[in-house]
C-alpha positions as semicolon CSV with decimal commas, in nm:
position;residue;x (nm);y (nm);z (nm)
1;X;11,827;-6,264;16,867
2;X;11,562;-6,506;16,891
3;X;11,236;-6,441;16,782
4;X;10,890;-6,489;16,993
5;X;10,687;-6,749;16,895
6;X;10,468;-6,703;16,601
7;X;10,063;-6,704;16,617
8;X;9,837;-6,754;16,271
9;X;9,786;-6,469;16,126
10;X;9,381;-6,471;16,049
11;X;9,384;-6,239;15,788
12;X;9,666;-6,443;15,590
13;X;9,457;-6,746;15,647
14;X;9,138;-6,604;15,537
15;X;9,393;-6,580;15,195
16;X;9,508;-6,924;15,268
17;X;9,197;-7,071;15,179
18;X;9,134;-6,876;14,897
19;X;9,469;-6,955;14,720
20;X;9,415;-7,347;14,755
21;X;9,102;-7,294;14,631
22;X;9,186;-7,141;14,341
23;X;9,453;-7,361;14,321
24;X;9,273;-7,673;14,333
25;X;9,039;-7,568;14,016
26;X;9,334;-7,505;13,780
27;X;9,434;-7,840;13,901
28;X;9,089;-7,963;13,753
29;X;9,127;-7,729;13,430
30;X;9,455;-7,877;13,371
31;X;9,395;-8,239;13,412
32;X;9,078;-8,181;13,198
33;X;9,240;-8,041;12,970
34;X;9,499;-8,332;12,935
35;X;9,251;-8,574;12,882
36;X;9,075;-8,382;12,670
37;X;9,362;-8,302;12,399
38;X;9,496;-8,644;12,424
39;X;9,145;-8,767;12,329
40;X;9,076;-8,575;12,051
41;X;9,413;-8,653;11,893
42;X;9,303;-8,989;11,879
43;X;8,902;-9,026;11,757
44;X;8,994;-8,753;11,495
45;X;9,238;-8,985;11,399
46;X;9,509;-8,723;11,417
47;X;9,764;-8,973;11,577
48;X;9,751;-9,218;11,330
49;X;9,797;-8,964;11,063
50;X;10,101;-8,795;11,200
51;X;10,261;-9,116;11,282
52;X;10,183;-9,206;10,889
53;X;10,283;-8,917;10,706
54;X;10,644;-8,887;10,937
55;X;10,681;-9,273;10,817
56;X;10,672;-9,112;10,465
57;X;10,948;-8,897;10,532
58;X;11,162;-9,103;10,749
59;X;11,200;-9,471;10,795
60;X;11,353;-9,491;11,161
61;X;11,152;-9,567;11,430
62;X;11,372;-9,339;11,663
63;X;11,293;-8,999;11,449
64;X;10,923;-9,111;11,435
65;X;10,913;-9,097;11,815
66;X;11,095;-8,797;11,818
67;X;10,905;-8,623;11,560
68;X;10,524;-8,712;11,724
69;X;10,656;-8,590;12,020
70;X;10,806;-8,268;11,885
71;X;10,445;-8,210;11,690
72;X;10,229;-8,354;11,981
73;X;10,359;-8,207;12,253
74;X;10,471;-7,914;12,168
75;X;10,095;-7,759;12,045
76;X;10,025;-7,869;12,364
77;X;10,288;-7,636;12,550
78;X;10,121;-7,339;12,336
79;X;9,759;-7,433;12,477
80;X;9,858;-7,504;12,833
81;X;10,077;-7,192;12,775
82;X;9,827;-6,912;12,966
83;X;9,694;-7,155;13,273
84;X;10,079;-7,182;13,298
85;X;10,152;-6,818;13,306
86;X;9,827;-6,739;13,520
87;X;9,942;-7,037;13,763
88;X;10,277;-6,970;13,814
89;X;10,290;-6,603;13,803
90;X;9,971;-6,379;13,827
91;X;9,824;-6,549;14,077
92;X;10,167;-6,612;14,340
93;X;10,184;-6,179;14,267
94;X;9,817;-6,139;14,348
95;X;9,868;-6,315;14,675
96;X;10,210;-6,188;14,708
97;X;10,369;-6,457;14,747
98;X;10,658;-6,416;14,456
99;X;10,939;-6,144;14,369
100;X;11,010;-6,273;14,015
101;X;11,001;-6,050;13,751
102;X;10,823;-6,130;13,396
103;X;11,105;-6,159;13,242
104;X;11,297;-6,439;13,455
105;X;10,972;-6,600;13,451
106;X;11,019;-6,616;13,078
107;X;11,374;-6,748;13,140
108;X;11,298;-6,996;13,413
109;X;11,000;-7,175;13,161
110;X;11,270;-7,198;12,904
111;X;11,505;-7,339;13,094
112;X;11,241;-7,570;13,213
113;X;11,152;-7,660;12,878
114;X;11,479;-7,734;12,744
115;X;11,597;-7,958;12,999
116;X;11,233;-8,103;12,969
117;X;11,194;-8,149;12,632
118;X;11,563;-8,331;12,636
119;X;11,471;-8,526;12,910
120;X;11,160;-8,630;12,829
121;X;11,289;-8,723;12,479
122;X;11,534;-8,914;12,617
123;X;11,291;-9,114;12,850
124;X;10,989;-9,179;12,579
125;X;11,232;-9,288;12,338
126;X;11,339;-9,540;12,569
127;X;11,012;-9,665;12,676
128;X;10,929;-9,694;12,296
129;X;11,233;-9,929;12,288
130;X;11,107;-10,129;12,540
131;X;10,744;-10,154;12,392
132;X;10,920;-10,238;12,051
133;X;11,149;-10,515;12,191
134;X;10,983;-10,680;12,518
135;X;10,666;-10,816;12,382
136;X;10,359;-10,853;12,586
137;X;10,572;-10,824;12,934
138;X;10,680;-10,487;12,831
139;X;10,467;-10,371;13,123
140;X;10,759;-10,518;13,371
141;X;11,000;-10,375;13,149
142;X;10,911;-10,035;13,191
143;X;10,819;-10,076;13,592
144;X;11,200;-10,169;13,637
145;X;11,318;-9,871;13,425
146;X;11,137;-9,598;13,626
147;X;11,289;-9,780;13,930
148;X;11,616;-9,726;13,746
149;X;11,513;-9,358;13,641
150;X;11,390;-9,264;13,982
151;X;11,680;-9,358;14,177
152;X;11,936;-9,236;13,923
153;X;11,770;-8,883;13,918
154;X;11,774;-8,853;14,319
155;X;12,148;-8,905;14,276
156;X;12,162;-8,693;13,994
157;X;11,938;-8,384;14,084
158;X;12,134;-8,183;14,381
159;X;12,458;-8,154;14,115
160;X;12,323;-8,165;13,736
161;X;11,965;-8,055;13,751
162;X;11,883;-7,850;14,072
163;X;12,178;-7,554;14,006
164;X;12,036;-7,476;13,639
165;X;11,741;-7,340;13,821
166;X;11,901;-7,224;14,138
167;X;12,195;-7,092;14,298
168;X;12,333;-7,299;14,638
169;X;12,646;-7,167;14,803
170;X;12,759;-7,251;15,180
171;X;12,627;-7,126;15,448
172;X;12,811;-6,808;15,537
173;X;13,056;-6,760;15,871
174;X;12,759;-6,510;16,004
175;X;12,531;-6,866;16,010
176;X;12,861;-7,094;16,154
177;X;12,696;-7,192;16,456
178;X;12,370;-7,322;16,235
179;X;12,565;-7,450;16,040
180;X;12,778;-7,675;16,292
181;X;12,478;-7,725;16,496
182;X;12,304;-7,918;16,150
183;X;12,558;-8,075;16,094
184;X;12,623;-8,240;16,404
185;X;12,231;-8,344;16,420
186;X;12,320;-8,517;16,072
187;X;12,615;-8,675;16,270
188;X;12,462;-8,785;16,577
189;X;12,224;-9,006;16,332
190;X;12,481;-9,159;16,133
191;X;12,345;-8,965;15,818
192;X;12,683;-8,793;15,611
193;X;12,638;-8,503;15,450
194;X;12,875;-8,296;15,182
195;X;12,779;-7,963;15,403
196;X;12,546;-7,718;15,479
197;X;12,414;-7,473;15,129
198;X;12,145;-7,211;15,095
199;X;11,960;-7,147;14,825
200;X;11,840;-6,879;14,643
201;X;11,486;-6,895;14,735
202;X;11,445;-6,499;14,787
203;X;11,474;-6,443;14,404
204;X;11,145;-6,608;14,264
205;X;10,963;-6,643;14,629
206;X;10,897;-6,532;14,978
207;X;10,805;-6,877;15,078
208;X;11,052;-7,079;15,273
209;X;11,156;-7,441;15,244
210;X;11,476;-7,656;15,375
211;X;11,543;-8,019;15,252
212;X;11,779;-8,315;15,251
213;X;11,883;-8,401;14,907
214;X;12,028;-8,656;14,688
215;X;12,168;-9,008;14,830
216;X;12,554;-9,120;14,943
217;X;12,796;-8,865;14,857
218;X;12,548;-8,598;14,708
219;X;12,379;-8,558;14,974
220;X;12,366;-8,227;15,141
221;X;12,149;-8,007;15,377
222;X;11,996;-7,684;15,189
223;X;11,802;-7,444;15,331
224;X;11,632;-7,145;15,177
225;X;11,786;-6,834;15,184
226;X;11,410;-6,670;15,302
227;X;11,409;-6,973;15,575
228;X;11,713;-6,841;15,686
229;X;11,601;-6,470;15,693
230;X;11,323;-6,533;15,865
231;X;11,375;-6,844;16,091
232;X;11,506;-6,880;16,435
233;X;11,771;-7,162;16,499
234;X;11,589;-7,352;16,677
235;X;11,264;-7,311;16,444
236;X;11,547;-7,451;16,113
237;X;11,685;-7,711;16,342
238;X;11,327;-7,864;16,434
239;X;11,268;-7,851;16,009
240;X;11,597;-7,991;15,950
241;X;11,520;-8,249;16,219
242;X;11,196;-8,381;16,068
243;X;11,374;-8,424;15,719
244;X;11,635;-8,602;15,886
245;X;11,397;-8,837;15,999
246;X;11,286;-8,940;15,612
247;X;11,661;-9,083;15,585
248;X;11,672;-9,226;15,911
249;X;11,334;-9,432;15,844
250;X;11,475;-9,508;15,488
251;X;11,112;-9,317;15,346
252;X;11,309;-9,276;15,002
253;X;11,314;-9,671;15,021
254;X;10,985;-9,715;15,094
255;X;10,800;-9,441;14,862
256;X;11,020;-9,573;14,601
257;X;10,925;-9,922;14,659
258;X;10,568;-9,832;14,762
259;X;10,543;-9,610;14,418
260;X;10,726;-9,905;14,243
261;X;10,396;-10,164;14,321
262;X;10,168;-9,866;14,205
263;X;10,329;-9,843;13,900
264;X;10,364;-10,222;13,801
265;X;10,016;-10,284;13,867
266;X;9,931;-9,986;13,660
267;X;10,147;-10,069;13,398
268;X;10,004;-10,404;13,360
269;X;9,640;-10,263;13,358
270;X;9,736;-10,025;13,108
271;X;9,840;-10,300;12,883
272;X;9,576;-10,498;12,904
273;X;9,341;-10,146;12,796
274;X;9,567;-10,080;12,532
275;X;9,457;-10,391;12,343
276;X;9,108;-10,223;12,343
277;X;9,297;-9,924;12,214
278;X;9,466;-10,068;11,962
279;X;9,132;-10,215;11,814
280;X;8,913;-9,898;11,851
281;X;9,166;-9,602;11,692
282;X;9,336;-9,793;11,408
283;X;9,723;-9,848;11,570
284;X;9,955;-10,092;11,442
285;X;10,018;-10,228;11,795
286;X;10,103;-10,145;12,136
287;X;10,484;-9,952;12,015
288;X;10,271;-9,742;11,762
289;X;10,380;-9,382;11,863
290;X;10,056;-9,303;11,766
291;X;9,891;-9,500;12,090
292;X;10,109;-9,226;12,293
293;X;9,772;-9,048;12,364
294;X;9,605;-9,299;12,491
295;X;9,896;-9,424;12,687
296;X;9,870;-9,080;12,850
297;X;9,487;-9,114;12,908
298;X;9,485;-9,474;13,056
299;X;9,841;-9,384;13,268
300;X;9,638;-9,033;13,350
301;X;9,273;-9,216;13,477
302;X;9,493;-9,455;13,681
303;X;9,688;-9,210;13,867
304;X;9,399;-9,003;13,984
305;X;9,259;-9,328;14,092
306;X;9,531;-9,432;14,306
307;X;9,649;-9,021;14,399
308;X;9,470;-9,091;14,774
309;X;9,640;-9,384;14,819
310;X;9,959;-9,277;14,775
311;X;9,861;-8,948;14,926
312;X;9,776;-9,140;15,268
313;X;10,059;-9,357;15,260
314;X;10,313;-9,038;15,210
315;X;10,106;-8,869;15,498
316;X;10,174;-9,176;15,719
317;X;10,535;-9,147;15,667
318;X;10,520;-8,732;15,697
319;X;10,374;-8,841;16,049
320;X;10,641;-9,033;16,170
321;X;10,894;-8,779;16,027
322;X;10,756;-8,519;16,269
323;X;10,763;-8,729;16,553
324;X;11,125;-8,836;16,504
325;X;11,208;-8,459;16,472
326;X;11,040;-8,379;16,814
327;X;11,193;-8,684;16,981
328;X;11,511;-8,608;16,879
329;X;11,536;-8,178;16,901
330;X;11,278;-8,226;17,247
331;X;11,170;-7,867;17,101
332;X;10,827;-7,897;17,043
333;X;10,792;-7,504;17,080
334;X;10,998;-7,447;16,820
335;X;10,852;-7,728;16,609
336;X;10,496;-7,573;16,688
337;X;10,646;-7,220;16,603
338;X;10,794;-7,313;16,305
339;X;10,517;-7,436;16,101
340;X;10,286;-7,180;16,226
341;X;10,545;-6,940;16,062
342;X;10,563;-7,169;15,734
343;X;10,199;-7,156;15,735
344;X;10,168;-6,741;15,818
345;X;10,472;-6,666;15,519
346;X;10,399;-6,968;15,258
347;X;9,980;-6,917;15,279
348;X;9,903;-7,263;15,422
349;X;9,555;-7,331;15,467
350;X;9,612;-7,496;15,883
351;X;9,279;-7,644;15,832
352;X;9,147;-7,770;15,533
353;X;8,832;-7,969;15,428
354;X;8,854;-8,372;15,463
355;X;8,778;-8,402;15,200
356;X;9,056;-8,216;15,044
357;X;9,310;-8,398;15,251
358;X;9,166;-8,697;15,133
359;X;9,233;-8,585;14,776
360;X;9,509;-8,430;14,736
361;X;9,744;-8,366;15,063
362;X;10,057;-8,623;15,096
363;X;10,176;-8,421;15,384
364;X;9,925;-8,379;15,733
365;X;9,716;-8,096;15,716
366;X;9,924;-7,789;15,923
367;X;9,703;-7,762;16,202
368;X;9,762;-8,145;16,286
369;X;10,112;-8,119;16,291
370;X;10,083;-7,811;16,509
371;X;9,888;-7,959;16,778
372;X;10,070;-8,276;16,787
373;X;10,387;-8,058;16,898
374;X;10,125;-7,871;17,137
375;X;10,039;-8,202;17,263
376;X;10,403;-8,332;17,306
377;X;10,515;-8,025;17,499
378;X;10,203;-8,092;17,712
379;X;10,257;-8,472;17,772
C-alpha cells in the first residue's frame, strides 16, 4: 500500500537542529584535540625520544614504524576513547536515533579497530617506504599511491570490508517487484549490477540510507533494511535514481581526480613545511617516524583549509545527481516525499545556517533539494 506523502515533522526538526549542533562542537573538540596531542608529542620532544629508544631495541626501520605507531596512536585511542563513546552512542540514544545495545557497541569499535589498526599499519608503513626511498619528490610518490589506495578500496569495500560490519542478503520475493523495477533502472542506463541486497541497518539505527557500491563486477544496489520498512517504491526508486546518476556522470572519476589535485598540492606544501619541521623539533629528516606528528598537524591544517572547497565541489555534483534522478523517474513527488521522510526519520536539519553549509555540508542542504523537486513538478 502506498503511503501519503510525508510533511516535516516540526517537533523532530526543532531536534534536528539541536543534534547538528551538538554535533558540530564535538567536531571542534575532536579536531582540537588532534592537533593538540600531536603537538605536544613533538615540543616535549616525546617523538624523538620514542623513535630513539625503539632504535635501541630494534634496528629495522619497519618495526620502528610499527612500534611509534603502536605507542602513539594507541594512547591516543584511550583519550579520544569517551568523545567516542558519547558521539557514537549516548547522544544517537538521547535523540533516539539508534537500537544498538552497549555491548555491540563494544564489539563494533573493536572490530573497527582491528581492521583499522591493520590497515592503517599497512598504509603508514608504506608511505614511510616511500619517504625513505623517493627523495625530495616523495610528495608525488605518495599522491599516486592514495590514487592507487582509493580506487583499490572502492573495489575492495562491498566484498572484504563492508560485511565485517554488516549483514547484506538479497532482497526477499515479498520486495520482487522493487527489486526488478531497480534493476531495470540500472539497465536502462547501461550501469550492471551483481543484484539487488539489503542491509542490516535496523540493528545499530533507525536512520535509512540506500547506495551504489563498488566499481565493475562488485558493484551492487543496497538498500537499508529501515529504508525498506519505511519507504514507498516509488520514494526508494527516486533514491536509487539519484545514486544512479553519480555513475552515470562518472562523479567517482571526478571526486577521485578532483581529491587527487587536492592532495598533490597538499602533499607538496607539506613537504616544503616539513623542512621547517625538521629544523625546529630535532628529526633526522623527512622519513623520521618521529616527524609523524607533525605530518598529521601540517596534513590536518591543510585539510580544514581546503574542507569548503571540496565541500562545494561535492555539492555541485550532489546537484546534478538529483536532477538526473528527477529527469529520469519524472517523480518529483516522490523525490520531494522521500527526503522529507529521510529528513523526519534520520533528524536532518532542512535548513541550516550558510554558514554551516559553507563549512561543512558536501551534500545541498535538505530543504534545497526539496524545493527543487517542488519546483520541477511545478514547471
Amino acid at each position: 500500500m502506498e503511503q501519503p506523502f510525508t510533511t516535516l515533522d516540526p517537533e523532530r526538526q526543532k531536534q534536528a537542529k539541536q543534534y547538528a549542533r551538538i554535533k558540530r562542537r564535538l567536531w571542534v573538540v575532536d579536531e582540537t584535540t588532534n592537533l593538540l596531542y600531536a603537538l605536544i608529542w613533538l615540543v616535549t620532544g616525546w617523538s624523538v625520544g620514542l623513535r630513539a629508544w625503539l632504535a635501541e631495541i630494534v634496528n629495522n626501520d619497519w618495526f620502528i614504524v610499527a612500534g611509534f605507531i603502536a605507542v602513539f596512536a594507541g594512547i591516543y585511542f584511550l583519550i579520544n576513547l569517551p568523545l567516542g563513546y558519547y558521539a557514537g552512542f549516548i547522544l544517537p540514544h538521547r535523540y533516539d536515533l539508534s537500537t544498538q545495545t552497549r555491548k555491540n557497541w563494544i564489539f563494533d569499535q573493536l572490530k573497527n579497530l582491528a581492521v583499522g589498526a591493520v590497515m592503517g599499519l599497512i598504509l603508514i608503513e608504506l608511505i614511510y617506504l616511500a619517504l625513505r626511498i623517493t627523495g625530495d619528490n616523495w610528495w608525488l610518490w605518495l599522491t599516486g599511491g592514495m590514487l592507487f589506495f582509493s580506487v583499490l578500496m572502492t573495489n575492495l569495500a562491498p566484498v572484504i570490508f563492508m560485511p565485517i560490519f554488516n549483514k547484506f542478503t538479497p532482497l526477499g520475493e515479498e520486495h520482487a517487484d522493487l527489486a526488478k523495477r531497480l534493476i531495470n533502472l540500472a539497465k536502462k542506463h547501461n550501469t550492471h549490477v551483481r543484484g539487488v541486497f539489503k542491509m542490516d541497518m535496523s540493528r545499530r539505527t533507525k536512520q535509512a540510507n540506500a547506495f551504489l557500491t563498488g566499481l565493475g563486477n562488485t558493484r551492487r544496489i543496497v538498500l537499508g533494511d529501515t529504508l525498506v520498512a519505511e519507504f514507498t517504491d516509488d520514494e526508494i526508486e527516486t533514491i536509487l535514481a539519484h545514486e544512479l546518476g553519480h555513475h552515470i556522470h562518472k562523479d567517482f572519476a571526478w571526486l577521485i581526480g578532483f581529491g587527487t589535485l587536492l592532495t598533490g598540492l597538499g602533499l607538496f606544501l607539506v613537504s616544503l613545511a616539513m623542512n621547517w619541521a625538521i629544523q625546529t623539533f630535532g628529526l633526522s629528516g623527512v622519513a623520521d617516524p618521529a616527524g609523524l606528528p607533525a605530518l598529521m598537524i601540517l596534513l590536518s591544517l591543510y585539510q580544514l583549509v581546503t574542507m569548503p572547497i571540496e565541500n562545494a565541489f561535492s555539492r555541485w555534483r550532489e546537484g546534478k545527481a538529483d536532477d538526473f534522478a528527477l529527469q529520469t523517474t519524472g517523480k518529483s513527488r516522490a523525490f520531494a516525499s522521500a527526503f522529507t521522510r529521510l529528513a523526519n526519520q534520520n533528524l536532518g536539519d532542512v535548513d541550516p545556517e550558510p554558514w554551516v553549509v559553507f563549512l561543512f555540508y558536501n551534500h545541498p542542504p535538505l530543504n534545497e533539494r526539496i524545493q527543487k523537486a517542488e519546483n520541477w513538478q511545478n514547471a
